[in-house]
C-alpha positions as CSV (number, residue, x, y, z in Angstrom):
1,X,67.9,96.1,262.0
2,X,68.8,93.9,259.0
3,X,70.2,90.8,259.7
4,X,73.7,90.1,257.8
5,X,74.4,87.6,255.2
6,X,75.4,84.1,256.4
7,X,78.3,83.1,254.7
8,X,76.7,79.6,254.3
9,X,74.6,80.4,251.4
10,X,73.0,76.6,250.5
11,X,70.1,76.2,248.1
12,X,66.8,75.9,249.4
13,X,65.7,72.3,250.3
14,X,64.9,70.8,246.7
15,X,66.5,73.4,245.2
16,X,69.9,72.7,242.8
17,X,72.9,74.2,244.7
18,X,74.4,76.3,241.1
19,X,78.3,76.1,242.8
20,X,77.8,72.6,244.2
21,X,80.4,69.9,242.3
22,X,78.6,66.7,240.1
23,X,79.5,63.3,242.1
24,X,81.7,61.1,240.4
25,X,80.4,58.6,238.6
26,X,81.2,55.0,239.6
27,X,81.6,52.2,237.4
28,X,78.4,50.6,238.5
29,X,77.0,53.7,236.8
30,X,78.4,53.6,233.8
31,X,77.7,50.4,233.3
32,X,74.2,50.8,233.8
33,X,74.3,53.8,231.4
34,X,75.9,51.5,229.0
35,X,73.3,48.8,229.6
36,X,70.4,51.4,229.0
37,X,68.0,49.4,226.7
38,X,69.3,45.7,227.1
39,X,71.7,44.2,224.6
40,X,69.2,45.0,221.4
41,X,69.7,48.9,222.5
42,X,73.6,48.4,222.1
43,X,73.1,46.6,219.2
44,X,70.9,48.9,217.5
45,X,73.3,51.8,218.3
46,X,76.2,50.0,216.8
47,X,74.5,49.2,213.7
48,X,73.5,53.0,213.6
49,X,76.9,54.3,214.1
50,X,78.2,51.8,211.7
51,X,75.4,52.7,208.6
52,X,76.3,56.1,210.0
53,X,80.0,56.0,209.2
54,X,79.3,54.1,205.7
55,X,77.2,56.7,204.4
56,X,80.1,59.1,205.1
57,X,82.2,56.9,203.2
58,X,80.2,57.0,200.1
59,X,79.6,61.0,200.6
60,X,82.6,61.6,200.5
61,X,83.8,59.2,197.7
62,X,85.1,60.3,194.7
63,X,84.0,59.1,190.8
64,X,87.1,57.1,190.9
65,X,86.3,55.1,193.7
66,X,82.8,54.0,192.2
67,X,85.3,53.4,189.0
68,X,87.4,51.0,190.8
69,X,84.2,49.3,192.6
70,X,82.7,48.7,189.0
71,X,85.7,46.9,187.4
72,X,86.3,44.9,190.1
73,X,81.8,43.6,190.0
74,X,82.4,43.2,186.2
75,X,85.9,41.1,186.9
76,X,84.1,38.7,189.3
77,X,81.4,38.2,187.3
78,X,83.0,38.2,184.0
79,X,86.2,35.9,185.4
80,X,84.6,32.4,185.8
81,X,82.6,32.5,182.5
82,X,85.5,33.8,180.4
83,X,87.9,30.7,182.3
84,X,85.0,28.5,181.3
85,X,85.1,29.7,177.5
86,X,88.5,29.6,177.0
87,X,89.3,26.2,179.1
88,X,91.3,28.3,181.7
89,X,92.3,26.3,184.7
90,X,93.8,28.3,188.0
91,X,93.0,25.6,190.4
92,X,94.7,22.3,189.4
93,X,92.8,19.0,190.1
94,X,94.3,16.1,191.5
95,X,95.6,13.1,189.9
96,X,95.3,9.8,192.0
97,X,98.1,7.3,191.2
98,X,96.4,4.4,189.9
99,X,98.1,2.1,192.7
100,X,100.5,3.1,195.5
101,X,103.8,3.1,195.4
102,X,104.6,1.1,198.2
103,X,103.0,-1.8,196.4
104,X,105.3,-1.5,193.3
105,X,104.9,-5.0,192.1
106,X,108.7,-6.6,193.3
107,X,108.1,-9.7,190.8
108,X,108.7,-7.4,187.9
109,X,111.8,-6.2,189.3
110,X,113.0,-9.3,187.9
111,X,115.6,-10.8,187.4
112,X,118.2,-8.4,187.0
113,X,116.9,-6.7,190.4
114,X,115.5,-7.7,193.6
115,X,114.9,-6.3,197.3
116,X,117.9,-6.1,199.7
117,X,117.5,-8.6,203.2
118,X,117.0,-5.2,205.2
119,X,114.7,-2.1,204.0
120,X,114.6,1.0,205.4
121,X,111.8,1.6,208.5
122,X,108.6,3.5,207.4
123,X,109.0,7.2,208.0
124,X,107.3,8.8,211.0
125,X,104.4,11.0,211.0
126,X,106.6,13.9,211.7
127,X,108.8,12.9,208.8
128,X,105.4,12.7,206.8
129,X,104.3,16.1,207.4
130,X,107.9,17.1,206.3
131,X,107.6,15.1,203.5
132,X,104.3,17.3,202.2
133,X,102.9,13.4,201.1
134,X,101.9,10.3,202.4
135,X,102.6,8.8,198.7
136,X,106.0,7.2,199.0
137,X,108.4,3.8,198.7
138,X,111.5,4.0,200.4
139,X,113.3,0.7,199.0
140,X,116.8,-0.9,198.6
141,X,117.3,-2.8,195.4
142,X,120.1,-5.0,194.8
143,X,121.2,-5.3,191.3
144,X,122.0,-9.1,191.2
145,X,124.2,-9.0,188.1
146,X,126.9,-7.5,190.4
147,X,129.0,-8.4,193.0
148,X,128.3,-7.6,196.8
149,X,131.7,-5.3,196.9
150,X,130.4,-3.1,193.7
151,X,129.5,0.4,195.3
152,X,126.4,0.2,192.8
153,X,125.2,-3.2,194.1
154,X,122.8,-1.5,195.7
155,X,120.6,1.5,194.6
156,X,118.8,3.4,197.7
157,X,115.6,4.4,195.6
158,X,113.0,6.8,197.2
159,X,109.8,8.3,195.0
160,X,107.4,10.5,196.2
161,X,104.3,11.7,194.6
162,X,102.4,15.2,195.1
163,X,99.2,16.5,193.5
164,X,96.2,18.3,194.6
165,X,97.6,21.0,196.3
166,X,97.8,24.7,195.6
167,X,101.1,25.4,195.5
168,X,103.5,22.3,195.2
169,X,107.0,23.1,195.4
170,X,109.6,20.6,195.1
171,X,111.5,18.8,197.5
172,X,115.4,18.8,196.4
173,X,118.5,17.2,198.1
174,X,120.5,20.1,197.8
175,X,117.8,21.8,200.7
176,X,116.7,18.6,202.4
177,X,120.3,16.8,202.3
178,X,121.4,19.6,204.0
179,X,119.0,20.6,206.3
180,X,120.1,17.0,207.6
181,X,123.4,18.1,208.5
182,X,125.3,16.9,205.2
183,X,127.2,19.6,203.1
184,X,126.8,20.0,199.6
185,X,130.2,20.0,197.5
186,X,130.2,22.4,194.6
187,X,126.9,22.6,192.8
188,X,124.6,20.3,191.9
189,X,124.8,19.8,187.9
190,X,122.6,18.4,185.3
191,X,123.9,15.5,183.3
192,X,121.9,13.3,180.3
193,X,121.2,9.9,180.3
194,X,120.0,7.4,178.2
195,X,117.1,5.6,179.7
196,X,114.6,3.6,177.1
197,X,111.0,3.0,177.8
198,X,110.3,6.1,179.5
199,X,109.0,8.3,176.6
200,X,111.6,10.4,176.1
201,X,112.8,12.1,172.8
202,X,115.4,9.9,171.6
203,X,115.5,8.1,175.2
204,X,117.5,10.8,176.5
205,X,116.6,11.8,180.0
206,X,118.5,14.7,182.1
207,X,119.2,13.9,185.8
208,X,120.6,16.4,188.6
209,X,123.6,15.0,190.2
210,X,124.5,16.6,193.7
211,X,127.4,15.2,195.8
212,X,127.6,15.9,199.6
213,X,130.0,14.9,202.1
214,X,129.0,13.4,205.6
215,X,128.4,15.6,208.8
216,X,129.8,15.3,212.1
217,X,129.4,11.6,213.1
218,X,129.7,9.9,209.4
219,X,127.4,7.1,209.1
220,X,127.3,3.6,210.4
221,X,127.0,0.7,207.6
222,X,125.2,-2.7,207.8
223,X,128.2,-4.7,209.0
224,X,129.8,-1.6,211.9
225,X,130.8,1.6,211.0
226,X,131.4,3.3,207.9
227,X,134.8,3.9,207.4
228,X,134.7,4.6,203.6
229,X,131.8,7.0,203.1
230,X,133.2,10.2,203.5
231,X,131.0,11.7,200.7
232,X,128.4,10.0,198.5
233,X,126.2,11.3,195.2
234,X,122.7,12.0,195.1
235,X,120.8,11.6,191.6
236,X,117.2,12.6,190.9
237,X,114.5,13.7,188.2
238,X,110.9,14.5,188.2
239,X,107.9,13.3,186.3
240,X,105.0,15.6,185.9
241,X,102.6,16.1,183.9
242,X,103.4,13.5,181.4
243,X,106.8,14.5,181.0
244,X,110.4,14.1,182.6
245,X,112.2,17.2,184.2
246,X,115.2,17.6,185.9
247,X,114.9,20.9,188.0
248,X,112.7,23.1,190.5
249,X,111.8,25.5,188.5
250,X,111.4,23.4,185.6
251,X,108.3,21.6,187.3
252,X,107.2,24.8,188.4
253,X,106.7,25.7,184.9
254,X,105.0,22.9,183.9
255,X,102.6,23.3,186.5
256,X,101.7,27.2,185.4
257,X,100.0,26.4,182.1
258,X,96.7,27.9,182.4
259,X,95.4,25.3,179.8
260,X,96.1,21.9,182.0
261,X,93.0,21.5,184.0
262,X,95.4,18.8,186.4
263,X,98.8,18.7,188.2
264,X,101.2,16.4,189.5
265,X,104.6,15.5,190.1
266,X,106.6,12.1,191.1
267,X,110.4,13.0,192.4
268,X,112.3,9.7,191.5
269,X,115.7,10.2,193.7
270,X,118.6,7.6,193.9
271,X,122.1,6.5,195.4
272,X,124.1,3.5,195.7
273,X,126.3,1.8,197.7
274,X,128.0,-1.9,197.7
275,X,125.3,-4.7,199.7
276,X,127.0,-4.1,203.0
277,X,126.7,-0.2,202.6
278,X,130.4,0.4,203.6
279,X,131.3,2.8,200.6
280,X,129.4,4.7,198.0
281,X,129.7,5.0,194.3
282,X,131.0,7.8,192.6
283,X,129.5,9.8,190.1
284,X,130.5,9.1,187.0
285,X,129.4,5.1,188.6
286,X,126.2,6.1,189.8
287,X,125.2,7.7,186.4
288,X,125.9,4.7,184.8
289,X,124.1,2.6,187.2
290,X,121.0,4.9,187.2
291,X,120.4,4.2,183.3
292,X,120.0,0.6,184.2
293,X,117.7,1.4,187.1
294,X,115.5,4.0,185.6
295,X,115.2,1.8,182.3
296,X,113.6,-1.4,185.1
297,X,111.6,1.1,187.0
298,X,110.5,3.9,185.0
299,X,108.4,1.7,182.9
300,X,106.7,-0.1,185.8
301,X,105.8,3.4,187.3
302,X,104.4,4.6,184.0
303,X,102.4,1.2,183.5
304,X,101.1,0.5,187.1
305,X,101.0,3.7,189.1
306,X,101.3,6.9,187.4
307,X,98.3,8.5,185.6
308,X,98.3,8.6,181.4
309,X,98.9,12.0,181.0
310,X,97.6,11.8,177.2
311,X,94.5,10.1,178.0
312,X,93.7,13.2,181.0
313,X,94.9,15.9,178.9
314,X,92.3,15.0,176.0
315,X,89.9,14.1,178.5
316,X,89.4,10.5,177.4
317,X,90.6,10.2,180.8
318,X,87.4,11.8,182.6
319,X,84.8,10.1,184.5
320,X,81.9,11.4,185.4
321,X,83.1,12.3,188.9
322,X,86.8,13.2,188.0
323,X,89.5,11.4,188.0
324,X,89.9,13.2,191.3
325,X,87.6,10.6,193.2
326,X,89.2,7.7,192.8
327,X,90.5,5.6,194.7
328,X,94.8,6.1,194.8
């Protein structure tokens, strides 16, 4: 008699069961897989599948792309020799100042100015960064041909200087003023002086004339609080690159020309009170003041501290390590 079929019908012993499940793998095991051939085996096969997807790339390129590849080997290599041939500049070099700011020589100031008793504190670091320059004077001038209750008795003078960078935009009042919490009345206008000694055609020199009132808590004077300053004008101009501008853009401008191997502006920025700071000047006062200022200072900027613009731009100016690595 034939014995029936068990319905337990396991594999011999060795044997693979055909209807027996895989066991899961574990994460130990993959793992190992992974690590199959030490760290130079999963190198190797990234490298691999990397070569493997560029020659796919290039496969499946078309003409254009080898086109596009071409013009832009020929640009590189083409760009710095034809700059070099035809005295193109894109980077700008710096322009030390021949002798800080903050060591504006106060004899020659006289006699018709000198430096008010107190002077504004030295900015802070944070202020610094802010700022965008570490090339500043921050004085109060008192004009000693007028008396202590004149609201342009005393100009509040602050120059800054900024080269060497690649992209220098201008600091202005009518951003930084109010960023400070002061509002800007109106817009800020451009009005032209006459200011000799600065190079100018015919002396004439055109100034940007902002006027702001005070924010919430006014401002305290010298003497207590300021009762009288409910809104005071803002003056300013630029010098760069040998020449006397009056806006943003306008130093912007001066700064693209392809053909000027440096860069740099000073911002010359001005307002005035009487000595004890208890009222400012208008504007048609402070224009009138600032002729007399700018006419004192300009010249001792130009002469002590600023860079001869002439002298660079022909390269008579050029040592054999730059004017860049000088001291400033």
């Amino acid at each position: 008699m034939t014995t029936p079929a068990t319905t337990n019908q396991s594999a011999p012993q060795g044997l693979p069961n055909p209807k027996a499940q895989p066991a899961p793998v574990t994460g130990a095991q993959e793992a190992a897989a992974a690590d199959v051939g030490g760290p130079r085996g999963r190198v190797d096969g990234t490298r691999g599948a990397r070569t493997g997807l560029l020659r796919e790339v290039v496969r499946r390129a078309s003409w254009r792309f080898y086109v596009c590849i071409g013009c832009l080997v020929v640009s590189a290599a083409t760009m710095a020799l034809l700059a070099a041939w035809l005295s193109i500049h894109f980077q700008k070099a710096a322009v030390p100042l021949k002798r800080p700011l903050s060591l504006l020589d106060v004899s020659k100031l006289l006699p018709e100015y000198e430096l008010h008793t107190f002077q504004p504190e030295a900015l802070s670091h944070d202020a610094v960064e802010t700022l965008g320059t570490d090339q500043y004077m921050n004085w109060a001038i008192v004009d000693r041909r007028r008396d202590r209750d004149d609201p342009t008795c005393v100009a509040h003078l602050f120059v800054s200087y900024y080269t060497g960078k690649p992209d220098m935009v201008p600091h202005v009042p009518e951003e930084c003023v109010v960023a400070g919490g002061q509002k800007l009345v109106g817009r800020a206008r451009t009005e032209v002086i006459a200011v000799p000694g600065v190079g100018a055609e015919g002396d004439r020199v055109a100034v940007r004339v902002c006027q702001f009132e005070q924010g919430a808590g006014g401002q305290s004077s010298l003497f207590g609080p300021a009762r009288e300053l409910p809104s005071f004008c803002v003056l300013y101009l630029f010098h760069v690159n040998g020449e006397c501008r009056s806006t943003r853009d306008e130093v912007r401008l001066a700064q693209m020309s392809l053909f000027d191997r440096y860069a740099y502006y000073a911002k010359i920025e001005v307002k005035f009170t009487d000595y004890g700071i208890r009222r400012y000047a208008s504007q048609a006062e402070s224009l009138a003041a600032t002729e007399s200022l700018l006419g004192k200072v300009m010249p001792i900027l130009l002469e002590d501290h600023l860079a001869d613009w002439e002298a660079l731009s022909s390269g008579a100016g050029d040592s054999e390590s730059g004017p860049s690595d000088r001291d400033g």
